[in-house]
C-alpha positions as CSV (number, residue, x, y, z in Angstrom):
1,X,136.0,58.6,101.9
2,X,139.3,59.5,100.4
3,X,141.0,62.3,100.8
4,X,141.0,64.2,97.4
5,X,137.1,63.4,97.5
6,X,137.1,65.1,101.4
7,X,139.5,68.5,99.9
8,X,136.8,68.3,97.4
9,X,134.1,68.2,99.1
10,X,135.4,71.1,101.7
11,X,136.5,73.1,98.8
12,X,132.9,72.7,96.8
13,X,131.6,74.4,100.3
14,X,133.7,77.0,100.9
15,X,132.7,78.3,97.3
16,X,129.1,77.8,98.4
17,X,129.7,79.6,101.2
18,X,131.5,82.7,99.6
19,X,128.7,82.7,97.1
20,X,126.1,83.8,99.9
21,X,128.0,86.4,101.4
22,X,127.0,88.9,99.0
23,X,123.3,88.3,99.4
24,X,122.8,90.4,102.2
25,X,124.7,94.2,103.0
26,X,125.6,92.9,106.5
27,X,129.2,93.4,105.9
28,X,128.6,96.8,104.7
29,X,129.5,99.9,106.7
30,X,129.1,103.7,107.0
31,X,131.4,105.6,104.8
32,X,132.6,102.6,102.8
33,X,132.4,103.8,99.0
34,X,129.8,102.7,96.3
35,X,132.9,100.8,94.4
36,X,133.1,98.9,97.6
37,X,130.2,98.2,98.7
38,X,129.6,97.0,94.6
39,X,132.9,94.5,95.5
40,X,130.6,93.0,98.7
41,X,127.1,93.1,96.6
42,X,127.6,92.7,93.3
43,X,126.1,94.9,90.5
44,X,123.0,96.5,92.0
45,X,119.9,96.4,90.0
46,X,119.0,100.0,90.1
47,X,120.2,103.0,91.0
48,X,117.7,105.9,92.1
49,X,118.6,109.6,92.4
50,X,117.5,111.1,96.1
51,X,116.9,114.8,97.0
52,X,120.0,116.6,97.5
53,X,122.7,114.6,95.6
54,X,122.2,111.4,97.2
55,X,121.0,107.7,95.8
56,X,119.9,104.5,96.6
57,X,121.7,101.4,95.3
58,X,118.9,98.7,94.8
59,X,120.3,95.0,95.3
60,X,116.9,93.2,94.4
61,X,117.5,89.1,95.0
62,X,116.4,86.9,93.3
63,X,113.5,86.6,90.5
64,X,110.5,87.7,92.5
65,X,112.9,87.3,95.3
66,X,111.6,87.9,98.9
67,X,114.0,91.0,99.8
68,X,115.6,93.7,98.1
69,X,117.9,96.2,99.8
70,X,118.3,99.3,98.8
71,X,122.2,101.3,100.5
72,X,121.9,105.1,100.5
73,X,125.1,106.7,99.4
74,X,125.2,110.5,100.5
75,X,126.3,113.3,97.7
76,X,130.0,112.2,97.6
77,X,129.3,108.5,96.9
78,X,129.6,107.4,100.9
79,X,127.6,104.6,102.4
80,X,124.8,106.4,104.8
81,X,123.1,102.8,105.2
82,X,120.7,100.4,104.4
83,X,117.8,98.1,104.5
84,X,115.2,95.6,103.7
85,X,112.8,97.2,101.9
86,X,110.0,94.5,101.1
87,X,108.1,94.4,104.3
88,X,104.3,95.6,105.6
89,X,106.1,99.3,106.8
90,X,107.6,100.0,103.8
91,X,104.4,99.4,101.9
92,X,102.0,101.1,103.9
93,X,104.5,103.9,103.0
94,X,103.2,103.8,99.5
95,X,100.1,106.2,98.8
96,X,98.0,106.7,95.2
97,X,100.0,109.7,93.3
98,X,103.4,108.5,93.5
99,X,105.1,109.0,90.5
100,X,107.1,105.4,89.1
101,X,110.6,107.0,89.9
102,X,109.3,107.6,93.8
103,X,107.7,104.1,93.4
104,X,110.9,102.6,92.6
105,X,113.0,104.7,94.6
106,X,111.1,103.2,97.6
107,X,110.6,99.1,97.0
108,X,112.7,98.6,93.4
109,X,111.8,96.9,90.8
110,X,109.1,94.8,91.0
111,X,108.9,90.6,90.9
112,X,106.5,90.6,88.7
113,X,104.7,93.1,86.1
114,X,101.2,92.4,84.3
115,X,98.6,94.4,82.2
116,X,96.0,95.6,84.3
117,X,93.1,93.4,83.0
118,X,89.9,95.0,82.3
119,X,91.6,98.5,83.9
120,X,94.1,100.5,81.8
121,X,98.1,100.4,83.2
122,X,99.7,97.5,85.1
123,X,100.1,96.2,87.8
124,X,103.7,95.5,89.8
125,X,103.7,92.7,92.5
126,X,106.2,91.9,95.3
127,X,107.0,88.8,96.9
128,X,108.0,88.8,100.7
129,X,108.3,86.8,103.8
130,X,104.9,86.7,105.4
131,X,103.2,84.2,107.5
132,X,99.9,84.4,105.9
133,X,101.7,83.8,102.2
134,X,100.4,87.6,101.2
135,X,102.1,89.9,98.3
136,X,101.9,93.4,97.8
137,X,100.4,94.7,94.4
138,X,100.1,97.9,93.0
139,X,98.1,99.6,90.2
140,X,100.0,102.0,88.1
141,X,98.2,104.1,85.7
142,X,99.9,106.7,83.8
143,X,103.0,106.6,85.4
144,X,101.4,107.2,89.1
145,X,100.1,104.6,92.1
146,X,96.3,104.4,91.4
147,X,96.0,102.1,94.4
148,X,98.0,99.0,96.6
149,X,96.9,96.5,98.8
150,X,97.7,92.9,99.5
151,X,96.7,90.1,98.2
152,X,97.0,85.9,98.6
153,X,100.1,84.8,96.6
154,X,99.7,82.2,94.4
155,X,102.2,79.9,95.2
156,X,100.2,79.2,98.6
157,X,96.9,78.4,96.7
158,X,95.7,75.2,98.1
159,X,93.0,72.8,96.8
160,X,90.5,73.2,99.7
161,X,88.7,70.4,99.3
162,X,91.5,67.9,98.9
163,X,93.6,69.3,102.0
164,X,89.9,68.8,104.5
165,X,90.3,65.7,106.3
């Protein structure tokens, strides 16, 4: 291999590289500003008002990605921390008579959004990393949970009969 195909090369992975450091908040720290922590993120994809001044900056990744973290900023704009929220203890946290703000304030926007068939309202689904390929769906009628539970994610669906030996 040449040498302007190896700078190349090493160059092309570098920027690869750099491009995947914003996916997670791991870099980000206590205190740091919301301009700053934007400069390690990137635009979040919500932002949602907390009791007492506060907010939660929603970094949701990917369509129907698999995490979205949401960075609590105190009153004055400063980083209090953050987390994964799309996993089982997060959802269990979420009980029928939640309004859509305190819905969104705790997982963000959903992956996927659907008319709720027969039943009036919709229906918001998120993906996340699970060993039995599960997502977490929720009914919303009138602006409130009606109900949530999990259910198989369709991009696990097998043919039964063709996968038996």
């Amino acid at each position: 291999m040449t040498l302007p195909f190896r700078i190349a090369g090493l160059l092309a992975l570098a920027w690869m590289l750099s491009a995947c450091a914003g996916y997670s908040p791991a870099a980000v720290r206590t205190g740091m500003s919301a301009d700053e922590v934007q400069r390690l993120m990137g635009p979040p994809t919500g932002r949602h008002a907390l009791p007492g001044g506060g907010s939660r900056l929603e970094f949701a990744r990917g369509p129907q990605g698999f995490h979205t973290y949401m960075v609590g900023l105190d009153a004055t704009g400063r980083t209090t921390g953050w987390q994964q929220v799309l996993q089982e203890n997060s959802f269990h946290a979420i009980r029928p008579g939640l309004s859509r703000e305190e819905l969104l304030r705790a997982l963000g926007r959903p992956g996927f959004v659907r008319a709720g068939g027969y039943q009036p309202g919709e229906v918001w689904t998120y993906r996340f990393d699970d060993v039995f390929c599960r997502w977490w769906e929720v009914e919303v009628v009138d602006g409130r949970v009606r109900g949530a539970g999990f259910s198989p994610d369709p991009r696990c669906e097998k043919n039964v009969e063709r996968d038996m030996p």
